[in-house]
Backbone bond lengths (Angstrom), bond angles and torsions (degrees), N, CA, C in turn:
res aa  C-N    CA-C-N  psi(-1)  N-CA   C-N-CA  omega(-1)  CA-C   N-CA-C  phi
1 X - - - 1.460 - - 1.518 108.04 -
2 X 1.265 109.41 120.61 1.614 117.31 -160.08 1.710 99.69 -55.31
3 X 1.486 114.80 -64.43 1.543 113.08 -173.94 1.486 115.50 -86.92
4 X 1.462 136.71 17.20 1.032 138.36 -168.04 1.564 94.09 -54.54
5 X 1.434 111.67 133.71 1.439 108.24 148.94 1.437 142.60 -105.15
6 X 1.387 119.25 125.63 1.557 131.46 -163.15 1.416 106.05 -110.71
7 X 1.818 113.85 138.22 0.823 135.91 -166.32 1.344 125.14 122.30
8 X 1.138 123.64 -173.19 2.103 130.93 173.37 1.634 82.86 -83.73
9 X 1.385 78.68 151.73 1.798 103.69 -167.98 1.762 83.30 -156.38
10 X 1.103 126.60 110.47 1.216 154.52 159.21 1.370 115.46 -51.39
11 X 1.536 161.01 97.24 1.415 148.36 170.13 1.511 104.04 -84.69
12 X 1.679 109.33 113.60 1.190 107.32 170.41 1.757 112.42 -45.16
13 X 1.654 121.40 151.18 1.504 107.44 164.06 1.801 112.48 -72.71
14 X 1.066 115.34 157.65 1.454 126.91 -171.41 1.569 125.68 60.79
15 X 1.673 114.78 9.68 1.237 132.66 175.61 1.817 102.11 -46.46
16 X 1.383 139.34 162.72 0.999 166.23 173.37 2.163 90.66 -100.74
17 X 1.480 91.29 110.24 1.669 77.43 179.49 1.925 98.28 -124.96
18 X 0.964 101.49 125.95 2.361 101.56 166.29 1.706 93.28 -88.82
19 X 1.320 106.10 154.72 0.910 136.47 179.81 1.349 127.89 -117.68
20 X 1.372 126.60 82.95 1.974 109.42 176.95 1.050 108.20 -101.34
21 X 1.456 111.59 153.06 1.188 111.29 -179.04 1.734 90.28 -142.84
22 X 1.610 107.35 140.71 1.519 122.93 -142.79 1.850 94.09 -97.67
23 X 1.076 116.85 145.76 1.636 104.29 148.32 0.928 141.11 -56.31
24 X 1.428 139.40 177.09 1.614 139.66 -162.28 1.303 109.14 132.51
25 X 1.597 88.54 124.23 2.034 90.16 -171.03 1.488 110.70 -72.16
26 X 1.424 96.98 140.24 1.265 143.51 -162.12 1.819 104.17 26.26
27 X 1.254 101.54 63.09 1.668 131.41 -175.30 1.836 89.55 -75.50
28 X 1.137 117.98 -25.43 1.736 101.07 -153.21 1.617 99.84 -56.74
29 X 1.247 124.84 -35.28 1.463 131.82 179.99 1.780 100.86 -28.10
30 X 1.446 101.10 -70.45 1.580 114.81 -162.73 1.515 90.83 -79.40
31 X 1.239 156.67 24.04 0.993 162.93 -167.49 1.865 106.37 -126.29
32 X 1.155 95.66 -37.65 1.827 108.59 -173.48 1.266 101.39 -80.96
33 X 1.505 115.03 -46.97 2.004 142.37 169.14 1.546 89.78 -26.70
34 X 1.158 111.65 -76.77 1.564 127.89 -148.62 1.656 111.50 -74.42
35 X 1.579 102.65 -20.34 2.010 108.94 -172.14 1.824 76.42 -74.58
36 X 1.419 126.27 -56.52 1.492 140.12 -170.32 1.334 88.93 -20.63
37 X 1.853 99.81 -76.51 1.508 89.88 -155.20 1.140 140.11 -60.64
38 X 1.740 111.44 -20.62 1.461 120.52 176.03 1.472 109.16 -92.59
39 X 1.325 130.46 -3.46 1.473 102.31 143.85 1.501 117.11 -83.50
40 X 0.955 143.42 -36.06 1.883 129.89 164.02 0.905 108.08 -37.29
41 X 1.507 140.08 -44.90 1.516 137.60 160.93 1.070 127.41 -63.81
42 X 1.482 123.26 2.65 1.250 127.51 179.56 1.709 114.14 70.00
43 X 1.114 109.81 13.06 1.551 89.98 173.28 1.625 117.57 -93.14
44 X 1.310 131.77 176.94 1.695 136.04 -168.02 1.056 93.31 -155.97
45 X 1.518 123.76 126.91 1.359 123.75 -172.87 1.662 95.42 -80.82
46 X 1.639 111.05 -179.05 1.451 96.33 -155.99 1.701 81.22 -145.06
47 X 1.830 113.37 -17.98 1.375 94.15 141.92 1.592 92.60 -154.64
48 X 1.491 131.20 -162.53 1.712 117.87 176.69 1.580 80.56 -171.49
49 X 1.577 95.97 160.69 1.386 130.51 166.47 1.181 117.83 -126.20
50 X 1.814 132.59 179.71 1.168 127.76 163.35 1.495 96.09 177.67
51 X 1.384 102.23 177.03 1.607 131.86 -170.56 1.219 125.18 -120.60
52 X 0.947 139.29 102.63 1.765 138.91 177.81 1.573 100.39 57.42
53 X 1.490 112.51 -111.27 1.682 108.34 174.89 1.500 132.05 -32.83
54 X 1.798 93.58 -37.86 1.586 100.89 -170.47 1.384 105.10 -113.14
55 X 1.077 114.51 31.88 1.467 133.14 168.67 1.744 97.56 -101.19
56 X 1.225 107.37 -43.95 1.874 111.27 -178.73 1.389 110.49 -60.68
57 X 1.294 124.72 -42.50 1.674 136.11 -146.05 1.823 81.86 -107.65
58 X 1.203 132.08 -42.54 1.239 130.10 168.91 1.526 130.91 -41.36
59 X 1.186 105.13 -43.93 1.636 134.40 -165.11 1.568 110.64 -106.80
60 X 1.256 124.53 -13.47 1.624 150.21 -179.60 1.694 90.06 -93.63
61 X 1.242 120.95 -67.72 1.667 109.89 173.06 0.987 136.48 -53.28
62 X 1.832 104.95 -56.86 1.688 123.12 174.76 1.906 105.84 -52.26
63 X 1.251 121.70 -2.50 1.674 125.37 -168.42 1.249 103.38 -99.78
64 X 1.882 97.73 -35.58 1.890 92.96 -174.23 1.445 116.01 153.54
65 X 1.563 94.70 -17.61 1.493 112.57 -155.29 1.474 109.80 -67.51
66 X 1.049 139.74 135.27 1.816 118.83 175.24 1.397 83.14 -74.26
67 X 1.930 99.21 -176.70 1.389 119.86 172.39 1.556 114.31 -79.69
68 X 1.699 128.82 -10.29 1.094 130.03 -156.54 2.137 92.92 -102.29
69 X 1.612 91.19 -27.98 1.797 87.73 170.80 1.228 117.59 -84.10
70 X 1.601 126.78 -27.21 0.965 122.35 138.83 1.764 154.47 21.50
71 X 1.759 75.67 -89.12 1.372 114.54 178.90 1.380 103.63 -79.21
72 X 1.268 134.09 -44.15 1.416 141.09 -167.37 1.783 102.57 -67.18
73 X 1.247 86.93 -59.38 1.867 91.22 159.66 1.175 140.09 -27.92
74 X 1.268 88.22 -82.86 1.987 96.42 174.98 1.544 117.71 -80.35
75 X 1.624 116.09 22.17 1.174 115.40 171.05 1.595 115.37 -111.99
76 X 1.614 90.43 -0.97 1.907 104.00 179.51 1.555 98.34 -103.03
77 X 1.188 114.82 8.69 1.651 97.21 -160.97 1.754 98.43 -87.90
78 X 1.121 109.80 158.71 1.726 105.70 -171.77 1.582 91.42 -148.36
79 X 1.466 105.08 153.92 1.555 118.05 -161.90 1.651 124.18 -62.95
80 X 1.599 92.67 -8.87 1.799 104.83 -170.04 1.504 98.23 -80.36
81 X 1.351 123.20 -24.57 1.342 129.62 -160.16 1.598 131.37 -72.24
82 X 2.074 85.71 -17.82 1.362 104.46 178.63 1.207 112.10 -134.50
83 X 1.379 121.66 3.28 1.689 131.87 -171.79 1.605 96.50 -96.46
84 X 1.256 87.24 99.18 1.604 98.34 179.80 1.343 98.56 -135.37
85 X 2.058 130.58 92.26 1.034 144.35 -173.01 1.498 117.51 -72.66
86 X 1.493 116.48 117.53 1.527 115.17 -171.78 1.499 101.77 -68.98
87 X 1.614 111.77 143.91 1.228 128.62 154.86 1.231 115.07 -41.77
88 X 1.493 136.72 123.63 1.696 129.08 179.50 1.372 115.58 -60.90
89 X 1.690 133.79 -6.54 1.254 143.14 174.93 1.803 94.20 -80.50
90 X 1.549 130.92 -41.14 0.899 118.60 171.34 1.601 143.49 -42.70
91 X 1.904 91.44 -13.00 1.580 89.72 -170.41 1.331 113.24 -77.43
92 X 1.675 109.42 -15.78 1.311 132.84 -153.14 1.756 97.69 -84.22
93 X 1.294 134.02 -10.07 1.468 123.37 -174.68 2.035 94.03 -113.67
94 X 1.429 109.94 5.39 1.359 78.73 173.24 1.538 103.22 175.89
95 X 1.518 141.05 -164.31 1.337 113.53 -156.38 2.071 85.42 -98.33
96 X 1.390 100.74 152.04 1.357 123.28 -156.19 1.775 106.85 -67.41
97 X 1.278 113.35 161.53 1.279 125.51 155.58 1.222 107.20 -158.39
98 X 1.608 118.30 177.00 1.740 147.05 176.63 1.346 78.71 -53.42
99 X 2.012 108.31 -82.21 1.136 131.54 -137.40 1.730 110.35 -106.09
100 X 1.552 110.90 117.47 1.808 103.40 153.10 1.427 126.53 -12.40
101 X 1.170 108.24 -56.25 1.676 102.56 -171.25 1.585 104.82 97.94
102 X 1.132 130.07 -45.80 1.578 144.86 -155.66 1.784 86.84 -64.33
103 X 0.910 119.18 -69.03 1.626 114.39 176.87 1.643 126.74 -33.46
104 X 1.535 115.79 -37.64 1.308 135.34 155.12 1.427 112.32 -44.38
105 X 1.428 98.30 -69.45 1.938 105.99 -165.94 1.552 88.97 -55.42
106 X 1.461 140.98 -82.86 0.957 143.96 -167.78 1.717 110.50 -29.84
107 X 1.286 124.47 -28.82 1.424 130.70 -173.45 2.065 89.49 -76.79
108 X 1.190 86.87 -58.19 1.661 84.28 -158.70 1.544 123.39 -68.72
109 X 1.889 99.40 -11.89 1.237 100.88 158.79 1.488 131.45 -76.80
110 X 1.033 107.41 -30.29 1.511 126.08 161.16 1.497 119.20 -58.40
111 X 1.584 123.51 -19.76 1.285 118.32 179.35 1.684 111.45 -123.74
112 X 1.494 117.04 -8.26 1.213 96.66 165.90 1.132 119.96 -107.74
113 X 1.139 110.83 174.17 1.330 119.93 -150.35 1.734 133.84 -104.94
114 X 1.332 82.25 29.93 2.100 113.63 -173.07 1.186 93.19 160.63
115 X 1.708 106.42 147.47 1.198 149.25 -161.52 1.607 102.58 -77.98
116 X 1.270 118.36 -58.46 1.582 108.33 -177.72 0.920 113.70 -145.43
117 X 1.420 126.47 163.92 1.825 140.63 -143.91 1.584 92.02 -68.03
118 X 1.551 124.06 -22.80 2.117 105.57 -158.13 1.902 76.22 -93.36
119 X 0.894 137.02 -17.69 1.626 125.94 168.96 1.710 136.86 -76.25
120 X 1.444 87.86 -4.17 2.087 106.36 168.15 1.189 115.00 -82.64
121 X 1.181 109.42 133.09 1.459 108.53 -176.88 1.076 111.61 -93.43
122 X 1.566 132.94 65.48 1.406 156.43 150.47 1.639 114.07 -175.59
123 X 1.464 113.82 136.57 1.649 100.34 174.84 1.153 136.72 -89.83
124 X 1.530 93.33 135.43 2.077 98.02 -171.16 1.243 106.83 -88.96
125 X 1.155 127.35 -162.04 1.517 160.00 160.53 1.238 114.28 -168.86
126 X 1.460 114.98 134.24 1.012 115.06 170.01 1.539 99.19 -121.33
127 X 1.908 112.17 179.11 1.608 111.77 176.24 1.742 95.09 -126.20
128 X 1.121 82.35 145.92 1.682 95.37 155.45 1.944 129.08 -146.80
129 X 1.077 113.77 157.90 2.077 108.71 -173.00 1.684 93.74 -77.33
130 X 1.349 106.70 143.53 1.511 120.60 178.40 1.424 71.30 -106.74
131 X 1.731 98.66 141.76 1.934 96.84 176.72 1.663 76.18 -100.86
132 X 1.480 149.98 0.02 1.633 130.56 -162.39 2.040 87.20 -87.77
133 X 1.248 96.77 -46.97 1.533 105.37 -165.67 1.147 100.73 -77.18
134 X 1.401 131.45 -57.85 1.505 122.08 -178.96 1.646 88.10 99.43
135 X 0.892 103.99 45.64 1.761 87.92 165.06 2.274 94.14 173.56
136 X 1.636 83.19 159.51 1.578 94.65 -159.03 1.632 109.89 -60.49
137 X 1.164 144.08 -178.26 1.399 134.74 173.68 1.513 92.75 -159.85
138 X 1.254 119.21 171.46 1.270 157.04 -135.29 1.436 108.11 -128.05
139 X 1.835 130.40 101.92 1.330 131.66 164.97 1.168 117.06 -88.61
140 X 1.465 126.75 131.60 1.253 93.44 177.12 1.873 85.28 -159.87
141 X 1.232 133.73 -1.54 1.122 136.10 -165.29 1.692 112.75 -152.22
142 X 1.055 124.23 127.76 1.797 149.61 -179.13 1.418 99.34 98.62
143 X 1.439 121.23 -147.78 1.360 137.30 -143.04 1.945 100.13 -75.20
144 X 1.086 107.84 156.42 1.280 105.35 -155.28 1.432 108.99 -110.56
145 X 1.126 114.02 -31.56 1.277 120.80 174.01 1.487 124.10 -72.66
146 X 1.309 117.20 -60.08 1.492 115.45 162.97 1.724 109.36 -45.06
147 X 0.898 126.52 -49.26 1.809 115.80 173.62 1.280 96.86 -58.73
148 X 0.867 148.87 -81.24 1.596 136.02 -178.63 1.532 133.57 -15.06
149 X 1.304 116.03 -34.00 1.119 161.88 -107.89 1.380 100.49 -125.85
150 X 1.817 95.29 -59.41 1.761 119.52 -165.95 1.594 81.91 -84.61
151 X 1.180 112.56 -41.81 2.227 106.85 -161.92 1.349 102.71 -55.05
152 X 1.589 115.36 -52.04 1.310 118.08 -169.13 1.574 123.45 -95.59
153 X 1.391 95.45 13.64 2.077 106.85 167.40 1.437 101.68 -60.96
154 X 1.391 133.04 88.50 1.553 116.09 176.69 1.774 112.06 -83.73
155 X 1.040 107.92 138.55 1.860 100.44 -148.86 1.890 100.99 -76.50
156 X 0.765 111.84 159.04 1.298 130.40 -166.64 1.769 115.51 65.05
157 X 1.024 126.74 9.52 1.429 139.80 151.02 1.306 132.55 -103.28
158 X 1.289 104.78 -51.11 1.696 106.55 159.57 1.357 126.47 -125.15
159 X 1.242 117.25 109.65 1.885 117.53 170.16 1.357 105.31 -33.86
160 X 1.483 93.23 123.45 1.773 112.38 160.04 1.644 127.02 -45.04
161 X 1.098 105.47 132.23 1.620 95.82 -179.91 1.777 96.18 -85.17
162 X 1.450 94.65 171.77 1.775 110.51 177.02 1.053 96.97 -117.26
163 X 1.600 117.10 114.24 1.848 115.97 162.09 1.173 100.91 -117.08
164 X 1.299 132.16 146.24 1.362 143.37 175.72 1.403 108.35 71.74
165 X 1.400 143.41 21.58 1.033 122.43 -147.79 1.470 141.80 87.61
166 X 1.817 109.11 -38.35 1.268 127.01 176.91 1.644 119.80 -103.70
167 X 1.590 106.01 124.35 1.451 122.11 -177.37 1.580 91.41 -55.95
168 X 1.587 119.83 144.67 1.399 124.41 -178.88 1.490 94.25 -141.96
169 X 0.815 107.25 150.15 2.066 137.31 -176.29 1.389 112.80 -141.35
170 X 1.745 109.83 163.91 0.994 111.07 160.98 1.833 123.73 -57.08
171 X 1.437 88.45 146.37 1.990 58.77 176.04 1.807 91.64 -134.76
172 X 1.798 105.43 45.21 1.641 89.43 170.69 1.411 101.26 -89.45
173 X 1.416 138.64 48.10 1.431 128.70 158.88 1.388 98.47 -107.36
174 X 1.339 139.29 -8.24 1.362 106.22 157.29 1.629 116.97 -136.09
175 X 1.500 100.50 11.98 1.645 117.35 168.37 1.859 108.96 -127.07
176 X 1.406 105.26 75.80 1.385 102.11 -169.05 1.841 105.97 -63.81
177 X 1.301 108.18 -37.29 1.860 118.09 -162.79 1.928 90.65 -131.17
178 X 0.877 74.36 84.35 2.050 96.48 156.69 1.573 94.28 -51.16
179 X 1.151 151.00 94.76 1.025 128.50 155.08 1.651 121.51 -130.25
180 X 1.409 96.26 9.82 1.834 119.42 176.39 1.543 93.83 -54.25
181 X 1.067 122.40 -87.24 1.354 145.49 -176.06 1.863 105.69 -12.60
182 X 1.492 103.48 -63.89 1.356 100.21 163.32 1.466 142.63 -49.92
183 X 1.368 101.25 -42.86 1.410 128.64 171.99 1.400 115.48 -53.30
184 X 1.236 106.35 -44.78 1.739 114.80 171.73 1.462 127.37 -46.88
185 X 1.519 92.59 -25.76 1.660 102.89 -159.07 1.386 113.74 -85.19
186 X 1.154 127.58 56.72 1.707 115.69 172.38 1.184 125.39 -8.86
187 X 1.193 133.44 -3.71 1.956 120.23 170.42 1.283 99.90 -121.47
188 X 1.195 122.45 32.86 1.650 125.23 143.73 1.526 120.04 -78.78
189 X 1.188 129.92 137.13 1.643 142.10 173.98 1.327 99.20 -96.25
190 X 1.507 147.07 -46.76 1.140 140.83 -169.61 1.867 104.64 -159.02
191 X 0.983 114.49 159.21 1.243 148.85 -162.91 1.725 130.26 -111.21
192 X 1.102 121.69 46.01 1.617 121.01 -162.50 1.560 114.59 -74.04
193 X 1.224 107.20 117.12 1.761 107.29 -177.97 2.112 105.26 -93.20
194 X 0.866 113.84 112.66 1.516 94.40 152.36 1.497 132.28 -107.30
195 X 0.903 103.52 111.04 1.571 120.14 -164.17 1.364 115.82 -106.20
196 X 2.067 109.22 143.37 1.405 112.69 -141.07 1.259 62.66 -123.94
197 X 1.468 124.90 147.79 1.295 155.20 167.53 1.939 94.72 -95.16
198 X 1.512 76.99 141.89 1.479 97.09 178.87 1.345 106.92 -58.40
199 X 1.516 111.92 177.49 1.872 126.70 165.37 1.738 87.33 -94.59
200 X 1.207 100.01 130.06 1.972 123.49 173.23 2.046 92.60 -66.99
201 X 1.232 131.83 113.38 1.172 130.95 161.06 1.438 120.99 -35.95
202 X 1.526 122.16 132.17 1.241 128.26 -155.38 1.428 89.62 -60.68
203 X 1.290 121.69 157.57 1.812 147.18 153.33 1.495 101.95 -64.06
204 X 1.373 117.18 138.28 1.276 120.07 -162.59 2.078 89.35 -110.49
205 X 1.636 102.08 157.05 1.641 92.56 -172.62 1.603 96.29 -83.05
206 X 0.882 126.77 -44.86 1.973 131.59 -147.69 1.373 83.03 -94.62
207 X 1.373 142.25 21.18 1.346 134.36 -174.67 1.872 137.90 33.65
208 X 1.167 89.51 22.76 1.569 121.69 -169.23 1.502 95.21 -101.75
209 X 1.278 129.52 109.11 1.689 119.19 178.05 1.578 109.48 -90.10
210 X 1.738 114.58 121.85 1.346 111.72 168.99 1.623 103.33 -62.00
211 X 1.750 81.44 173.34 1.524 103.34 -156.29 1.713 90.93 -70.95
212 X 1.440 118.95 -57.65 1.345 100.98 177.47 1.509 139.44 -26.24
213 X 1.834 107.82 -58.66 0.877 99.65 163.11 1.496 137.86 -60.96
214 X 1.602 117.79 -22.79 1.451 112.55 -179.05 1.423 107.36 -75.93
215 X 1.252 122.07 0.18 1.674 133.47 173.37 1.180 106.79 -78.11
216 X 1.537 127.93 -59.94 1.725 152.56 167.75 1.906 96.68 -28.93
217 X 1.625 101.84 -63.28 1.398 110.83 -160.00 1.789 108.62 -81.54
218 X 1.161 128.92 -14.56 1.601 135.42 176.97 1.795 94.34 -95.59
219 X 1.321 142.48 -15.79 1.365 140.24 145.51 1.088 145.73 -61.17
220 X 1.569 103.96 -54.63 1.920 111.16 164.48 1.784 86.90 -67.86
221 X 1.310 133.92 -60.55 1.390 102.03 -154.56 1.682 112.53 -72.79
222 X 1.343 130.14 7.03 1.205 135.85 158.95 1.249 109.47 -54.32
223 X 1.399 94.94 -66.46 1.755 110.32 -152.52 1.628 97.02 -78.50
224 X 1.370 122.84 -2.83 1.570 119.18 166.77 1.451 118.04 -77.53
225 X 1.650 99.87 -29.15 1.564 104.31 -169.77 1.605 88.05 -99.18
226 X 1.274 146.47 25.59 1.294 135.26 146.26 1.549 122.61 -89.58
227 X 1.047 113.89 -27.25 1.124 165.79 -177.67 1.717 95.12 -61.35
228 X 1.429 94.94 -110.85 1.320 92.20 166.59 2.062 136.75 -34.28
229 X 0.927 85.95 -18.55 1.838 111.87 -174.68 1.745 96.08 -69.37
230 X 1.133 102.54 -57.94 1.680 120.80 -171.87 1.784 114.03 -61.59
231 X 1.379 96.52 -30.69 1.292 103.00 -154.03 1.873 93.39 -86.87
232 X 1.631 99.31 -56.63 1.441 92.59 169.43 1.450 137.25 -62.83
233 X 1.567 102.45 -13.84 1.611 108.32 152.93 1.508 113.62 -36.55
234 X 1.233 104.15 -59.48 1.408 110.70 -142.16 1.753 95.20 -79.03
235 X 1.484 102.19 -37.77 1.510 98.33 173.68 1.564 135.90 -46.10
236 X 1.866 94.69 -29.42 1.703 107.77 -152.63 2.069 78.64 -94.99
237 X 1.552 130.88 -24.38 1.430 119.02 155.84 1.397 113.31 -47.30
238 X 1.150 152.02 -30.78 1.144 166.30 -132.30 1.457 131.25 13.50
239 X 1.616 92.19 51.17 1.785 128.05 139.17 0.643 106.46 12.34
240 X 1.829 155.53 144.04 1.878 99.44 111.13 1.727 104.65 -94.00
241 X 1.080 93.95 163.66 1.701 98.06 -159.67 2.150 95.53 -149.51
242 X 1.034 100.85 140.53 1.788 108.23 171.69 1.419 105.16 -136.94
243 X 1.754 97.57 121.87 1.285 95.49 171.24 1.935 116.52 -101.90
244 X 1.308 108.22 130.99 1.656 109.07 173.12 1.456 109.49 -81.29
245 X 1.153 113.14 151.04 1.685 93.52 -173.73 1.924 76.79 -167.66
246 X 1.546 116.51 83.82 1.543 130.51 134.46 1.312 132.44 -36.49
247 X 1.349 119.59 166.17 1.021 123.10 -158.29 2.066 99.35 -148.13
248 X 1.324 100.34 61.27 1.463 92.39 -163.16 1.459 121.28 -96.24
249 X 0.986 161.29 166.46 1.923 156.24 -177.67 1.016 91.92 -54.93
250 X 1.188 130.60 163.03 1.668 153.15 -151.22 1.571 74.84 -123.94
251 X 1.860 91.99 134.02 1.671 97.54 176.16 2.210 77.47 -123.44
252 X 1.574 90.09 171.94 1.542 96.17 171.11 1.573 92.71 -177.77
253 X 1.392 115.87 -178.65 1.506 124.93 -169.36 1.250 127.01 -44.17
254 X 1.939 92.37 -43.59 1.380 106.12 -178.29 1.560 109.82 -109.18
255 X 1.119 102.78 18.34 1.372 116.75 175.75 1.588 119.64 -113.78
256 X 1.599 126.58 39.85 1.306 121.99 -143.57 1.589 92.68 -78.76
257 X 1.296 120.14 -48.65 1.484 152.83 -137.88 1.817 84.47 -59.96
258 X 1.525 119.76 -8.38 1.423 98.58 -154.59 1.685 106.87 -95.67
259 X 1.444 89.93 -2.08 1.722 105.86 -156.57 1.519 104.87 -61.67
260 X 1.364 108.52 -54.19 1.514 94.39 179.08 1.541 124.82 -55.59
261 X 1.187 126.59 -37.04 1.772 121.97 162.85 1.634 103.05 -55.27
262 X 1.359 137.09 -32.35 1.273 133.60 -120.57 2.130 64.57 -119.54
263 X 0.958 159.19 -24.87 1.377 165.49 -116.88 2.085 81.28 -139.75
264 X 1.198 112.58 -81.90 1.316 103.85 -179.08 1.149 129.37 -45.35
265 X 1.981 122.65 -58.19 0.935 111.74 -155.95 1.590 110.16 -53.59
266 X 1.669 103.12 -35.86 1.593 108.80 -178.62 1.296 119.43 -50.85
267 X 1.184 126.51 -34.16 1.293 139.88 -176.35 1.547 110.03 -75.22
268 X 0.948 116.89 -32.56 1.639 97.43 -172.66 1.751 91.46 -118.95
269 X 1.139 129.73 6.77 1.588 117.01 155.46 1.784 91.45 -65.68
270 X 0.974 88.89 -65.31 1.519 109.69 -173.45 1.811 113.81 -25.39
271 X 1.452 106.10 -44.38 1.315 106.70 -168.85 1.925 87.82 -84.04
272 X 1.062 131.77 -55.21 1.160 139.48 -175.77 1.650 114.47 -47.27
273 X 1.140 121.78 -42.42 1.403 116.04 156.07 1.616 120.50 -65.13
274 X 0.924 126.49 -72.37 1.204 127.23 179.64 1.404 130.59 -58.42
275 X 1.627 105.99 16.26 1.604 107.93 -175.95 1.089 116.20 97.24
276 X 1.174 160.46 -15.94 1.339 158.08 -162.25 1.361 107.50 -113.84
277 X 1.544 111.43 156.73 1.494 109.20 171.02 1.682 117.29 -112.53
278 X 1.201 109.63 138.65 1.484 128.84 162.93 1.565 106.21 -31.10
279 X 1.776 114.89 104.39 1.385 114.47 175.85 1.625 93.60 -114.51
């Protein structure tokens, strides 16, 4: 990340702090890590955004949730809870996935902690892909869960829900760090991004890269240089803005078991950049 900043980063006390928190499959782990560390530091975001993963850990706080229920949360969650396999007639009413999705919404209604974004006691945004518009849009107002819902539909795993009329998707493939939204807000003092670094595309054996993967690898490095694009926006405003950017075990469906390492490591990079020490 071109402007990432490394090192102790000090939070004045009573600072005005936004919060983004980036996508990355099944990122919420290192996402829960990082809410950890800035409450031990005493900070309270004052408003936050996020993307698919960090759209979950975003919208779990902005509801009510501390970071320590959080964590307790998404460390009970187990794969039956959301593996809800679409009927193959299902693909036929709308654009396809593995999974319904309906098992999700039902999870997240059950865990957050108010019904819709004007009832959090801090303001979110989340993003999600309009497949009508073709381009990412902006949640930030009615029911809270279905927007959540649409951020973290990652396409070819879970069918998009329809709100308003409009098919919604993830849209961290070409808005990885929502962090416009924050930026806007004049009674911010600082700006904290935590950002999930992509998965590096597998190494091919015969050294010949299939076409998939050279699809995989011309995408993450897209969506890095958008990425980066946004961030130095905000720099050349002259923001101040810190980006965290961990390095935690790859968690995934069948990979749940990883979350609790994948919960720490974030957390105490986390405290270690930003000044604080690892308790």
């Amino acid at each position: 990340m071109g402007v990432a900043a490394t090192g102790a980063h000090g939070i004045d006390p009573g600072a005005r702090v936004g919060v983004c928190l980036s996508s990355g499959f099944f990122g919420f782990f290192a996402h829960a890590g990082f809410a950890l560390a800035l409450e031990e530091l005493g900070v309270r975001p004052a408003a936050a955004s996020g993307s698919s993963a960090g759209a979950i850990v975003a919208a779990l706080w902005a509801s009510g949730r501390s970071a320590a229920e959080i964590r307790v949360r998404l460390l009970s969650l187990r794969r039956a809870e959301f593996w809800d396999p679409a009927p193959p007639l299902d693909w036929l009413r709308g654009p396809p996935g593995l999974l319904r999705g309906e098992a999700m919404q039902r999870l997240l209604e059950r865990h957050l902690a108010c019904r819709t974004f004007e009832e959090c006691r801090f303001p979110v945004t989340v993003n999600a892909f309009d497949v009508g518009l073709r381009r990412a849009v902006r949640l930030s107002a009615g029911p809270l869960a279905p927007a959540v819902r649409a951020s973290a539909s990652l396409p070819g795993l879970f069918q998009p829900p329809r709100l308003d009329g409009r098919w919604l998707l993830d849209a961290g493939f070409v808005e990885k760090t929502p962090v416009e939204p924050l930026l806007e807000r004049p009674d911010l003092d600082l700006v904290l991004v935590h950002h999930l670094r992509s998965a590096a595309a597998p190494a091919t054996r015969a050294g010949r890269p299939r076409p998939l993967e050279v699809a995989r690898a011309a995408l993450e490095a897209l969506r890095g240089r958008l990425d980066e694009a946004l961030l130095e926006a905000a720099a050349r405003r002259g923001r101040r803005l810190v980006v965290v950017e961990p390095d935690p075990p790859r968690c995934g469906p069948f990979r749940l078991d990883r979350g609790p390492a994948a919960v720490e490591a974030a957390r105490t990079h986390a405290l270690r950049v930003l000044g604080g020490s690892a308790r």
